[in-house]
Every structure is written in C-alpha cells, then in structure tokens.
N, C-alpha and C positions, 0 to 999 in steps of 0.2 A: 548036714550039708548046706553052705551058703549058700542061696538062692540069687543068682548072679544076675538075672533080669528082672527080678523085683528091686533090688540096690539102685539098677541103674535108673530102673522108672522113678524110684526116690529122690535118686539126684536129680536127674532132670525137673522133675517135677520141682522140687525146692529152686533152682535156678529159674525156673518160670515165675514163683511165688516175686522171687527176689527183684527178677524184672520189672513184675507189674507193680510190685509195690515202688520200687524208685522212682518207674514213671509216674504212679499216682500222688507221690511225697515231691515231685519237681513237680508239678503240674501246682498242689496246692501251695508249695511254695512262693512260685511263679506268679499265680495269684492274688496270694497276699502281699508279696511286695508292688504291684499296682498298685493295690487299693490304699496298699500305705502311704505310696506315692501323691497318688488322687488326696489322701486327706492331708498331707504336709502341703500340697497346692492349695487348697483349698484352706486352711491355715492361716496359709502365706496372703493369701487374699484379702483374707477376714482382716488379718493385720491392720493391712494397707488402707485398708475403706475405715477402720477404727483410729486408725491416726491419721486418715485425711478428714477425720470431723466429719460427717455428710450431713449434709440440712434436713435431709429426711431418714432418720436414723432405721438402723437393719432392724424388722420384728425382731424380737429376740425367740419367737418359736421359727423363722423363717427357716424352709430345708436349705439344702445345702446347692439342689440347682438354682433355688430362686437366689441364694447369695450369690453362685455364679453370674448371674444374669444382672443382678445388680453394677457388678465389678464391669461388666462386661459394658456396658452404656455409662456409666460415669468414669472408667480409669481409662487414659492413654497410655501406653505403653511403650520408652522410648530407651535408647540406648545414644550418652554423649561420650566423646571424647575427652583427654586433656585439657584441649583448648576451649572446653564447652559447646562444642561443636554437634548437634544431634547428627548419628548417622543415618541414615538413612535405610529405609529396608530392614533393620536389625531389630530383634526384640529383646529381653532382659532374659528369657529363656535360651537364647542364641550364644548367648557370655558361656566361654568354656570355662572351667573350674581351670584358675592360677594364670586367666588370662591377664593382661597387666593393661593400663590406660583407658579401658573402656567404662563405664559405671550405669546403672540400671536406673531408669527415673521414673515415676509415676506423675501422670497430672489429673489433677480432680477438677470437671469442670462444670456449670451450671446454668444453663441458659446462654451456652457458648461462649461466660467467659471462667476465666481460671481462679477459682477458688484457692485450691492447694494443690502444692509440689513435692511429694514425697519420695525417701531414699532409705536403701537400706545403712544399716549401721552395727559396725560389729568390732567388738572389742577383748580385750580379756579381763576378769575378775577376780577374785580371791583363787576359785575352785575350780573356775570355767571361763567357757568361751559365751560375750554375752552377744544375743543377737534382737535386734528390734527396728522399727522402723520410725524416722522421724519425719514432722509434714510442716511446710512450712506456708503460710497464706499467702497471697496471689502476693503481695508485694516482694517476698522472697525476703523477707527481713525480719518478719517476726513468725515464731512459733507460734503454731495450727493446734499440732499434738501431737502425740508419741507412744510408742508401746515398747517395750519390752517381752517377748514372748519363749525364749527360749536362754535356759542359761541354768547352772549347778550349784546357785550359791547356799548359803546358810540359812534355812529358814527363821522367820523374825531378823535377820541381818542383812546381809548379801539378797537375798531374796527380795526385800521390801521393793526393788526396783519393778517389780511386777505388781507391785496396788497402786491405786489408785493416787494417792496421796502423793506418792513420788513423780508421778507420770503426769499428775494434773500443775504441779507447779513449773512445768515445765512452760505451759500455756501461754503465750504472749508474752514472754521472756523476746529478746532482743537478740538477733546473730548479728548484726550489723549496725555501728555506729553511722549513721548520716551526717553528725557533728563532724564527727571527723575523716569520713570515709572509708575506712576499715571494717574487715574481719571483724567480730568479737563474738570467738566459740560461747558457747555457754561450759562454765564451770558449775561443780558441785562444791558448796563449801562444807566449812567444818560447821555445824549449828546452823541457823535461820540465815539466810541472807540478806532480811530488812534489818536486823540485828546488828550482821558484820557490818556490811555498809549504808546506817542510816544516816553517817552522814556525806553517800555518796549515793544517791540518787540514781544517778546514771548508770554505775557499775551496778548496783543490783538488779537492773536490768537482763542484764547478761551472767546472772548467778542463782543459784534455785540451792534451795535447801539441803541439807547433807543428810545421810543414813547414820544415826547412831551406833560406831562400836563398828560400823562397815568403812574404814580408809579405806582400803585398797580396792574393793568392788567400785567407793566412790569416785577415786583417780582413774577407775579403769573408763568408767562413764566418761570420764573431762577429756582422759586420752583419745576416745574413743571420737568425740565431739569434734575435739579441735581437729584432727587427724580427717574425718570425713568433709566437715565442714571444708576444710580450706582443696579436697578436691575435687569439691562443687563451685566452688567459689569463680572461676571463669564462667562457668553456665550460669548463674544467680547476677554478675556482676551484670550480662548484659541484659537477663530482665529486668534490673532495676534500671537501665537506662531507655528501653521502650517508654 
C-alpha cells in the first residue's frame, strides 16, 4: 500500500532542498559577479596610472586598496563633450554604454601641475575587440605611454600589442604637428619606422614600429588611433593654446 503522507513529506521536502539551494547558488553567484566587478575596476585603474607613467612608480607587491588609494590622489576624473568641453558634475562611470558624444578623460597631475592626459582606446583586430589606454604628456602632443590590456589576438602575432616592446615605442612619438598645425594620429607601419622613413625625420615621428605577420591587428591599432585621436582633438587643441 502507497504511503501517501510519506510521498508528500518527500516532495515537499525536496521543494525546500530546491529552494534553498537556488537562493544559496544566487546569493554566490551575486557575489562573485561583484567581486569580478570590483577586479575589472580595479584593472581599469591599474591601466590608467601605467599609461600615465607616474614618477613614483606602483610597488609592484602594493595590494589592491593601496593602488586604489594611489589612483585616487593622482587621477582626476572628467567627462568632455564634442566640442572639448568638460562637463561638469559627470564622471567616466556616469557614460551610459552606446551613449554617443561624451568621452572619459583622465588627468595625472603633480605638484598641481599636469603631467598626463589619458583616454580610453578601442578598436577592433584580427580576432577581437582591442581595448587600452593611451596618455599623452602635459603638452597634449607627444606620447606619455600606453597599454593595451584586453584583446583575443594570436599569440606571438596579434598579441605582441601587449609587450612591452610594442607599447614602449609608442613613447614620445608625435600626435600633433606644430610645423604645421595638425592632427597627426600615430600609424603602425609595415617594418621599423627609422627604416621606412629615414629620410623623413618628421613623419617618423608620428609612426612606431609594425607587428610582424600581424596587418590587420596593426591597421586595427592606426584605425583605432586616428578615429580616437581626432575626437579628442577639440579638448587637446585648446590645451595647447593655454
């Protein structure tokens, strides 16, 4: 004979189990998407203070509040317009995702005056979407430094955009002609760029070195450049005229 109130204790019982465990699987869920949060912030941070060059460089054991706390007394945190216009009240957290015209800026300063000006930068590449931050020194003309930190490429190819070597020749390269008054993104060429243009001095300025066997990750970079650069280029034009 069925035992019809033992069945039922069973089910209920099992509907209890099921309960508590969904809330205990959303709860750790919930959790670790914070924390994941908290460390892609914290990331993003780290970025930012590595391509604005800091004069007093991060421990490299330093935790993770003392980097907070670093960022937090050297970076200002500003949001401009089109017209290079800083809004006011806004912060780069504030930018809704597919918001259009606004852009995120960093300023790195020292002893009250402005070292570097950094921005995000994002492009696409062979495999992926590449994303990094570029800083530019208080004159808003020549390159500070730059990272790349996120991105799907090829390693040894597409990938090299994350060593060193790629990121350091970036360094004191040229966005802006003074001679002439222009723009001038930085390009990635094909080979060395003392090479292509040694007998043009000036242009290699504004050209840094190529990825071997990597075109398309390298055009993604030039794309990426000129495309960012130029809609900074009202906010940057009237630093250079203070």
């Amino acid at each position: 004979m069925i035992d019809t109130k033992s069945n039922q204790y069973a089910f209920i019982f099992a509907i209890i189990v099921c309960v508590v465990c969904g809330v205990l699987l959303s709860a750790v869920s919930e959790g670790l998407r914070k924390r994941q949060e908290i460390n892609v912030d914290l990331d993003i941070k780290k970025n930012i203070l590595k391509a604005v060059v800091l004069e007093v460089p991060i421990p490299q054991k330093a935790k993770p509040q003392e980097v907070l706390e670093i960022y937090k007394t050297k970076i200002e945190e500003h949001v401009i317009d089109g017209q290079g216009n800083i809004i006011e009240g806004r912060k780069p957290a504030d930018i809704k995702k597919g918001e259009k015209g606004v852009y995120p800026l960093y300023i790195y300063s020292e002893g009250g005056k402005v070292k570097s000006y950094a921005f995000p930068i994002v492009g696409q590449g062979l495999w992926s979407t590449l994303y990094g931050y570029l800083a530019l020194e208080g004159d808003a003309t020549t390159v500070r430094g730059i990272t790349f930190y996120k991105h799907g490429e090829t390693p040894g190819l597409g990938a090299e955009i994350e060593k060193a070597w790629f990121q350091d020749n970036f360094k004191g390269k040229t966005i802006y002609s003074i001679k002439k008054q222009e723009l001038t993104p930085i390009a990635v060429v094909k080979g060395k760029a003392a090479d292509v243009y040694q007998d043009n001095p000036e242009a290699a300025k504004y050209h840094v070195d190529g990825i071997t066997a990597a075109t398309i990750t390298s055009s993604g970079v030039t794309e990426m450049m000129d495309r960012t650069l130029r809609a900074y280029e009202p906010y940057f034009s009237k630093v250079r005229k203070i």
